[in-house]
C-alpha positions, 0 to 999 in steps of 0.5 A: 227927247224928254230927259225927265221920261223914266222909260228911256236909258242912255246907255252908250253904243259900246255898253249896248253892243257888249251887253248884247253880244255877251248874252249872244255868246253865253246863249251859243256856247250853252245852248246851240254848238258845244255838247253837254259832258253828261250826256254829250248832246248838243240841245238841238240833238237832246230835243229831237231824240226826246220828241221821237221817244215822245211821239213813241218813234222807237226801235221796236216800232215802225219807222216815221216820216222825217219831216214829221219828227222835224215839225214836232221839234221845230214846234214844241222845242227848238224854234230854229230852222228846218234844215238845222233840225233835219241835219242835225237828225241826219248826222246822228243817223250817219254811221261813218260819222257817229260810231254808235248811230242814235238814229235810224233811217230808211232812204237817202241820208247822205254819203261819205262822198259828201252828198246831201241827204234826200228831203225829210219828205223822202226820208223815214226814221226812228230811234235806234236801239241804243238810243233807247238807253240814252232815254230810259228812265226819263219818265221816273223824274230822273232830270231836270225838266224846265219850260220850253220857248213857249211855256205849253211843253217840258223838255229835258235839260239832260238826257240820262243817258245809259253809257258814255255817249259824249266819248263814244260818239265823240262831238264837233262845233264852233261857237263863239270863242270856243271850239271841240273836236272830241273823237270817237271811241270804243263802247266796250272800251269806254264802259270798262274804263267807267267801271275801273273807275267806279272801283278805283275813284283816284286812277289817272289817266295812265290808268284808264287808258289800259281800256282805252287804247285811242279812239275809235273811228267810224271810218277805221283808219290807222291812227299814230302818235301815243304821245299826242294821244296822253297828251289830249287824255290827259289835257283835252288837246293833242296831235295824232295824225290818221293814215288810210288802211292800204295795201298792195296788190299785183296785177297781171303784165308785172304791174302793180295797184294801191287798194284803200279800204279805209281812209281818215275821219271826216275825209271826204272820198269823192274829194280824196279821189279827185285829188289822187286823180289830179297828181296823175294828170298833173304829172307830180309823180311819174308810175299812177296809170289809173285812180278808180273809186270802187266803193259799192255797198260792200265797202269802200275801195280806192283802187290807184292803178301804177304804171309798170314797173313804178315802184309802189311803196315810194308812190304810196308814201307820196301819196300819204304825205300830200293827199289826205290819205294821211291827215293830222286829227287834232284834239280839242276836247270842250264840253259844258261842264258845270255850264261852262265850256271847259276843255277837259281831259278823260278822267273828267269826262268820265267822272262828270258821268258817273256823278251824273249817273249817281244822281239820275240812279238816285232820283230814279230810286227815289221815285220807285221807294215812292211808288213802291211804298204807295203801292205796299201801303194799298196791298196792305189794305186789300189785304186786311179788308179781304180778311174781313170781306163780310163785314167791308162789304156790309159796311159798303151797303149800308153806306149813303154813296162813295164818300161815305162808304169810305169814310164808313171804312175808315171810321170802323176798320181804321184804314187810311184816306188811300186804303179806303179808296182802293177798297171801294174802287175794287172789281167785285171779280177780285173778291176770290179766294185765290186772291188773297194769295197773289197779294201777299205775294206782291207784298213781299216783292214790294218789301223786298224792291223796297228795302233794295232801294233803300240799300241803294240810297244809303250805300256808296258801294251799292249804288256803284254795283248798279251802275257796273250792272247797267254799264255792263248790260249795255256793253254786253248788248251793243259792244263792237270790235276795234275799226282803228288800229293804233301805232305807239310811233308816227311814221315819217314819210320819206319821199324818194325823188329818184323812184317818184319821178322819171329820169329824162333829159329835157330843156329848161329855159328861163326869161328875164321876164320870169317864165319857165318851163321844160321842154322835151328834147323832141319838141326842142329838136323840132324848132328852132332855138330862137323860136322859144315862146317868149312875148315881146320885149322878154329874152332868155337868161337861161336855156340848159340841157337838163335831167328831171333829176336835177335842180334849178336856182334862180337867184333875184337882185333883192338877194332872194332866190327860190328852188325847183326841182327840173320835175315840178317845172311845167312841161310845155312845147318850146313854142310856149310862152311857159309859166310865169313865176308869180303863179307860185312865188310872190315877188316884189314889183321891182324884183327880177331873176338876174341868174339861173344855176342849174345844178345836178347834184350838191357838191359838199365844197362847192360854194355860190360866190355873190357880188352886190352894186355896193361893193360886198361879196360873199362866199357861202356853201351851195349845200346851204341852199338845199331842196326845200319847197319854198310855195308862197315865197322866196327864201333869202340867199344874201341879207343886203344892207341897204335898199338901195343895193342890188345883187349883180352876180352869182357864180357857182364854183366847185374848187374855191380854193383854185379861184380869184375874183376881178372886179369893175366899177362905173368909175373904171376901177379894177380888182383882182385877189384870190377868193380865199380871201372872201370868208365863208358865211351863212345863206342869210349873212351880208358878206364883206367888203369886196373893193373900196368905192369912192362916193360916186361909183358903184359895181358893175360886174364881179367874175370869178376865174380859175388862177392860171387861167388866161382869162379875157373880159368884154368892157363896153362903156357908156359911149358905146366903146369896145375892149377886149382886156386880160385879167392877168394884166392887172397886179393881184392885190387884196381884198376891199382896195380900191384898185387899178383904171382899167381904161384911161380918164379922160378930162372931157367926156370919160368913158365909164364902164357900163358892162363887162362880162367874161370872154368864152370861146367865140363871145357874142353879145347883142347890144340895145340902145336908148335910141332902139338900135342894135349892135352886135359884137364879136370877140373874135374881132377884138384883140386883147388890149392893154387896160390904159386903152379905151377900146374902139366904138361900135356906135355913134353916141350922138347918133345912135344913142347910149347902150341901154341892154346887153343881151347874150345869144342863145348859143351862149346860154345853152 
């Protein structure tokens, strides 16, 4: 490249891309997405509405073809494309989306079930009648006018724009960095708070909300939440939440059905109704028979049909507090104020329109004096030329053509350059007697618009009382009554379990593998338990008669657990396999449910005892772990300290204070003290020392038994040794010894411990080797022997290899 060429820059990429992009951004965020504070029009809406009152496409008048009016705009104003022009239309025809539509339209134009509007071929439309007042007086020069894309058109840079349109109709866009959702209000409303604050320029927004109550939507509803209401007036941005109008009505047969007739802004009903539908057929409550969508062009009606005897209200709340009968309308209310996006609360929006309404009144103003006093100037004329008609008209004939026939006049009778024109221009039918009459009195009408309007533009007071008499003449005309109901409170939802779901007794099963389920006692009964649906290689740690009412915990080795209520656990046939838990909880790759508790109820001082493979046990109360919807992820029942530590047991107990715990490691080390040793703490804390470890040796089980209980414990070592051993042979000691061999060290080839569990009734335990052979043992075979014994082998090491998996049988874990 030449470096002397004076017509290439170097500029750097990042220079290019800023530069760019920020012209980008300013030309979206002012001219394309966010509306404009005096009039609350986004361009494109100003320039369809401009162009239909241009081509006279108003309310008086028939309606047009739609694809018309969008080519006219697309080629005289906004070079975008069609379908932008024609939704644009569109939505402001939509009266459950605009609570004063601006358009009117014959045909197709979409639906609150989210349907698309038929083609602009198909459609006819024309300006609605308060439309009109969003456009008179724009021919009087009252706006700026500016050049269009191609410079062969104006096009308006406002809209005069009669009433508050930006709070009445409300706005929703997104552009670049910038966001607004500004709600619909009342007309009626809105006018009355513009005209106390015409009277009263320093009321605050405390004031003007005696008029305003909230918004006013469309689609009616139930708004709740005074507080996020000031809020959002007094800042721009606030929460309300918006709840569908229902009730309840009683059908034959003793049942009862939900009627919805008015559901939130911006809700889409075909969706709603899918939704209501899909908790029916998903069963998450128990009681909806039916869900029909009843809605004609009488209304809309959302019939929810219940079971008998379901209790109505609790469903209804369920409903409002997971479907979107109930939805959080938050505000963030942005507009152009002074070409920039600002986020503004109500007292300016309302006073950004009357200065707006001042300057439209002023310019209209002074184009009328103008008019007016052109106007008085020529009656004036006429009039002194009719008083000396002969002599004019003399004056005319003697004259060589027009121009000197005026300048003829001027000359003799001292009339102006305007007079003179007139005069010469005048029909000879004019020249009556009754004439003379009628000019005098339009001059004196002209005398006194003229001194009207001078009144206006000199006084503050007086130009305030016609913006009142307009506002009020447009209040007057298009008023309305309230559709939204506000309530100062947001109700909380309280879901009753207990009325929602259907007290049942069924059978939960768990796999080491992560799948659950609940089987009715019917489809259980007719199988086999050994027939559960499980794939090859998965085994059962839980099978549990249960209730729908009581509450399932499954405990990890990462010291994570996750909560379900019995209800919510997919109902399937014993045969199926069930629902793996990464379908609605993210686990890590290595993590696994070691232990499943099923409770009935949260006993106040019962308390989960856990033992990690580092040595730490902790004591914390059950009702720590109370119901809470964890959907996307497990919540921590125990903080462990290093990466290397597991979880290993989790024990349930009612009565801590009748307990003691018994400990074993790899090494053989055994420990037994009472559990009120063990201090309790939070879900989320680490615990404290349970026995003290040498370098090498690490836990493998913790029980915890009733003090004067003869408890007896399985060990089986890593070379295939059983025994059988009471805890009560070993001395109580304290918390975090190291503890008493519980089998004897050998100097060549020592057993090491590598399970142990508790002995109940008649102990069975399958036993899996590295060699994939299996060994079943019986406790009722083994004797208790003394903790210096090795116990005796089930398995040849060399043979038949090492225990790899112990697995408990079914009847164990039911």
């Amino acid at each position: 490249m030449d470096p002397n060429r004076v017509d290439v820059q170097e500029l750097t990429l990042e220079e290019v891309m800023g530069d760019r992009f920020g012209r980008y951004s300013k030309y979206i965020i002012q001219e394309r997405a966010l509306p404009d504070i005096r009039d609350g029009l986004k361009p494109v809406q100003r320039r369809i509405l401009y162009a239909m009152n241009m081509e006279g496409n108003t309310a008086e008048k028939g309606f047009r073809k739609s694809a018309k009016t969008v080519g006219n705009v697309i080629g005289n104003y906004h070079p975008h494309g069609d379908t932008s022009v024609y939704e644009a239309m569109v939505r402001m025809s939509q009266d459950w989306k605009l609570r004063n539509v601006l358009v009117e339209m014959h045909g197709n134009n979409g639906s609150m079930d989210g349907d698309p509007p038929a083609a602009m071929r198909y459609t006819e439309a024309r300006l609605s009648k308060i439309a009109s007042e969003m456009l008179k007086d724009i021919d009087k020069e009252t706006v700026d006018f500016v050049l269009n894309f191609d410079d062969t058109e104006e096009e308006p840079t406002v809209l005069p724009a009669k009433f508050p349109n930006l709070l009445v109709n409300g706005a929703t866009g997104i552009s670049a960095g910038y966001a607004t959702d500004i709600p619909p209000h009342n007309l009626g409303e809105v006018i009355d708070a513009t005209t106390h604050l015409l009277d009263h320029p320093d009321a605050t927004f405390e004031d003007l909300m005696k008029f305003i109550k909230g918004p006013d939507f469309p689609t009616g509803g139930i708004l709740q939440g005074l507080d996020g209401i000031k809020q959002a007036y007094a800042t721009g941005k606030g929460k309300v939440i918006v709840r569908s109008k229902t009730h309840i009505e009683d059908l034959r047969g003793g049942k009862q059905q939900i009627i919805v007739t008015e559901v939130p802004y911006e809700v889409n009903k075909s969706v709603l109704v899918k939704k209501l539908d899909e908790v029916r057929l998903n069963k998450r409550i128990e009681g909806i028979a039916e869900v029909r969508d009843e809605s004609d062009r009488t209304g809309l009606q959302i019939a929810i049909e219940l079971k008998k005897e379901a209790n109505a209200a609790g469903i209804l709340n369920y409903l409002l507090k997971n479907t979107d009968l109930q939805v959080a309308y938050n505000f963030n209310m942005i507009a152009i104020d002074d070409k920039r996006p600002k986020l503004i609360g109500i007292v300016r929006f309302l006073s950004a329109y009357i200065d707006h309404q001042k300057q439209v009144i002023t310019r209209r103003s002074i184009y009328n004096l103008k008019k007016a006093e052109a106007r008085a100037h020529i009656v004036e004329g006429l009039i002194k030329a009719l008083s000396i008609l002969d002599k004019v008209i003399a004056t005319i004939r003697e004259s060589k053509d027009k121009k000197n026939a005026k300048e003829n006049l001027m000359e003799s009778f001292d009339f102006t350059e305007k007079q003179a024109e007139a005069i010469v221009s005048l029909q000879l039918y004019r020249l009556t007697n009754t004439d003379i009459t009628a000019l005098e009195a339009e001059s004196a009408e002209l005398k006194a618009l003229i001194s009207s309007l001078k009144e206006i533009l000199n006084s503050d007071a007086v130009m305030v009382d016609v913006i009142k008499s307009e506002l009020k003449e447009v209040k007057k005309q298009f008023k309305t009554p309230r559709l939204t109901v506000i309530e100062n409170e947001i109700e909380e939802l309280k879901i009753e379990t207990e009325v929602l779901v259907v007290q049942e007794d069924v059978m939960v099963s768990v796999t080491s593998d992560g799948y659950l389920k609940r089987s009715s006692l019917r489809s259980y009964g007719a199988s086999k338990p050994e027939e559960i649906g499980a794939k090859e290689g998965d085994y059962p740690i839980f099978i549990q008669q249960m209730n729908t009412m009581h509450h399932l915990l499954m405990f990890t080795n990462k010291g994570n657990y996750i909560y379900r209520p019995v209800h919510e656990i997919p109902d399937l046939k014993w045969k199926d396999m069930g629902e793996h838990i990464s379908q609605t909880i993210g686990l890590d790759m290595d993590e696994r449910i070691i232990k499943v508790i099923g409770l009935e109820k949260y006993l106040p001082e019962a308390n989960f005892v856990f033992v990690t493979k580092a040595g730490m046990v902790k004591r914390t109360l059950v009702t720590e772990y109370l119901p809470t919807r964890y959907i996307s992820k497990s919540a921590k029942a125990m903080k462990l300290k290093s990466d290397d530590d597991v979880l290993l047991n989790i024990w349930y107990v009612e009565q801590p204070e009748n307990m003691e715990i018994f400990l074993s490691t790899y090494l053989a080390y055994g420990l037994r003290y009472d559990l009120s040793e063990v201090p309790v703490v939070g879900s989320k804390a680490a615990g404290v020392k349970a026995i003290s470890l040498k370098a090498d040796d690490h836990v493998i089980s913790g029980i915890v038994v009733p003090k004067d209980e003869k408890a007896s414990v399985m060990i089986l070592t890593q070379r295939g040794s059983v025994k059988k051993m009471a805890i009560h042979d070993f001395d109580k000691q304290s918390r975090a010894k190291r503890g008493l061999m519980i089998l004897r060290e050998l100097k060549r080839n020592p057993h090491r411990v590598f399970y142990m569990d508790l002995v109940t009734g008649k102990h069975q335990l399958l036993v899996q080797t590295d060699k994939e052979k299996e060994f079943t043992i019986n406790s009722a075979d083994y004797s208790v022997s003394d903790r210096y014994s090795n116990g005796s082998f089930i398995l040849d090491e060399q043979e038949d290899g090492r225990p790899h998996q112990v697995l408990k049988s079914l009847e164990q874990l039911n």
